[in-house]
C-alpha positions, 0 to 999 in steps of 0.5 A, a space after each residue: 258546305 258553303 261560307 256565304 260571307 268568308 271573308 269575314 274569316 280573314 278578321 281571324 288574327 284580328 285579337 292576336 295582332 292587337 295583342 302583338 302591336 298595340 303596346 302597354 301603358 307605361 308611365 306614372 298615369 292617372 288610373 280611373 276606379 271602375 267598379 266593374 273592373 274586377 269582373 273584367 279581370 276574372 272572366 279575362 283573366 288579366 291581372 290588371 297591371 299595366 301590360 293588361 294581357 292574359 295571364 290564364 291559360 284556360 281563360 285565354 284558350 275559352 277566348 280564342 275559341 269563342 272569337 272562332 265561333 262568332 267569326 265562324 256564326 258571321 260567316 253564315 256556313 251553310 250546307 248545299 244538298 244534291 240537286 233537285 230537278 224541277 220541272 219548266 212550265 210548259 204552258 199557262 192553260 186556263 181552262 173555261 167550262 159552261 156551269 149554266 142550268 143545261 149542264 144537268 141534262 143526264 145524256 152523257 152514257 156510261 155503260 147502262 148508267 146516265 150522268 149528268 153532263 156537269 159530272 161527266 165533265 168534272 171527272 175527264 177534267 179533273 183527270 186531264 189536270 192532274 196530267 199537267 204537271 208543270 203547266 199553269 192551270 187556272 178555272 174560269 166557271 161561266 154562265 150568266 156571268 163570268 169568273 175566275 175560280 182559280 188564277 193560273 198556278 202550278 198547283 194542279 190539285 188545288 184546281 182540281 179541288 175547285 173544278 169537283 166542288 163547283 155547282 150549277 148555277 153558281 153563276 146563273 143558269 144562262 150562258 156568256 161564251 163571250 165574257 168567258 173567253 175575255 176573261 180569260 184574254 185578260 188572265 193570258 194575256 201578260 202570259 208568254 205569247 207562245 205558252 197562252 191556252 184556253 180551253 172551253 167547254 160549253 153545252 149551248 149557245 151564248 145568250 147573255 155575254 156583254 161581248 160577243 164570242 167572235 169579237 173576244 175571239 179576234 182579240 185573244 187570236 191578236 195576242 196568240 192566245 189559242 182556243 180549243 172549243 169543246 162541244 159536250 152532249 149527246 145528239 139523241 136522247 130517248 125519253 120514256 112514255 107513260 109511266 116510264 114504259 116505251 109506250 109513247 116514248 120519244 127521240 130527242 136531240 138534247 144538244 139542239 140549242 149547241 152552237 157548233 157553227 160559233 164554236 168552230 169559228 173561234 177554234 179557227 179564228 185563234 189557231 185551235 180546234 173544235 171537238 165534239 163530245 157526245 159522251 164521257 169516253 169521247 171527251 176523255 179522248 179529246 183531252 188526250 188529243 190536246 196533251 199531244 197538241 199542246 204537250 208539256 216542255 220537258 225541259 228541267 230547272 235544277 234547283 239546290 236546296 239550302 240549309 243555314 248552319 250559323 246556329 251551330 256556331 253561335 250557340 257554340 260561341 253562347 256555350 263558351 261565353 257561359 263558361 267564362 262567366 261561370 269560371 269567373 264566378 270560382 274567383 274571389 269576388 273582387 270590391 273593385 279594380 283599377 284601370 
């Protein structure tokens, strides 16, 4: 336990210097009539002559103690607990991913089953952001348009819950790599120059933004802000013929209209890297490869949790003054008094 203001203690002797030093009216003195001096007498316990001490001792030890109480409640006691280990940021990653119209395209495999990219992409996500304890963690969604759906913060779960509920189209069904990439410049940019990181996830090309890719690139790559580019979909994908059957069925690339050639020079121009994605388990290892090239700093804060402990003293000090009151009350009530 701690005393936040002790020297307030020191006021402690205070009542019984005054009572020492400061000598009693002497002499044939006009004396005021006040109606509350009998209550006065009784909760103090002064007879009211002219010395004007205390007489009583239970009413001078109720005194005492309640003066103890109030200096003991100005102090502000409070109780230290053990430390507590919190982590540090380690870094401050925004993470961008492409919610336009081709996201739903189901060539991401799994086993026997077909996902859709925009699932297969939550749940590696949504994974990679619960690894990221302590790290600031913010969403920006793109696709005709830009925008942040969750601002940087150390609340990983909440990002989480962001990144599963978000649909496609929600930001049109276009695709604005460039606006992406400046927004999240201007999120990161206030950010430590070594700790800015962005990773973007995009299936197509960008084809609606009102800054170009390379321009917002240079600009993030002047404040030290690294991009990691991720290409997502697979390069073939069967289609069925007639009725569903193999007859006439065709291969196609569904990841024709992926611009890897833009994505590869934003990756370079910031200090990044670009990887492909073809389907859910390359992805996941792509996440695993960005927690060893931007790992988490392990380095701790130690914070000590405080807890007040000045209402047990003033309600000890409300307690006591009660008892006075109450003792005063067992006296003869007295019509007045004479100062």
């Amino acid at each position: 336990m701690i005393w936040q203001w002790p020297w307030i203690l020191l006021l402690l002797p205070l009542p019984w210097l005054v009572w020492q030093f400061t000598p009693p009216a002497h002499g044939k003195l006009p004396r005021l009539r006040a109606p509350f001096a009998g209550l006065w007498q009784r909760v103090t316990g002064s007879s009211g002559d002219a010395a004007g001490h205390p007489r009583r001792p239970l009413h001078t030890l109720l005194l005492s103690l309640l003066w103890l109480a109030l200096l003991a409640a100005a102090a502000r006691p409070a109780w230290i607990g053990d430390p507590v280990e919190l982590p540090r940021s380690g870094r401050d990653l925004m993470l961008a991913m492409d919610i336009s119209g081709s996201m739903r395209v189901e060539d991401m495999q799994v086993g026997d089953q077909r996902l859709r990219r925009i699932d297969a992409v939550k749940a590696v996500c949504a994974d990679f952001m619960a690894r990221r304890q302590g790290d600031r963690v913010g969403l920006i969604l793109f696709g005709s348009n830009a925008y942040v759906q969750s601002p940087l913060t150390f609340d990983t779960r909440t990002v989480e819950t962001f990144l599963r509920e978000s649909q496609i189209g929600f930001a049109g069904q276009e695709t604005a790599i460039g606006d992406a990439i400046g927004l999240a410049v201007k999120r990161l940019r206030d950010r430590p120059q070594d700790q800015r990181v962005l990773v973007l996830l995009t299936d197509g090309q960008d084809n609606a933004s009102s800054v170009r890719p390379l321009e917002a690139a240079r600009l993030a790559a002047q404040l030290g802000i690294r991009i990691y580019t991720i290409g997502v979909g697979a390069e073939e994908l069967t289609l069925p013929g007639l009725f569903g059957s193999s007859l006439g069925s065709r291969t196609v690339n569904p990841s024709a209209e992926l611009d890897e050639q833009t994505l590869v020079a934003i990756a370079e121009q910031t200090g990044g890297r670009y990887f492909r994605a073809r389907d859910p388990a390359e992805l996941s290892g792509i996440y695993q490869l960005l927690d060893q090239l931007e790992p988490i700093e392990q380095d701790r804060g130690v914070y000590r949790p405080r807890q007040s402990l000045m209402h047990w003293p003033l309600g000890l000090a409300m307690a006591l003054a009660l008892a006075l009151f109450a003792l005063s009350r067992r006296r003869p009530a007295a019509s007045g008094g004479q100062w």
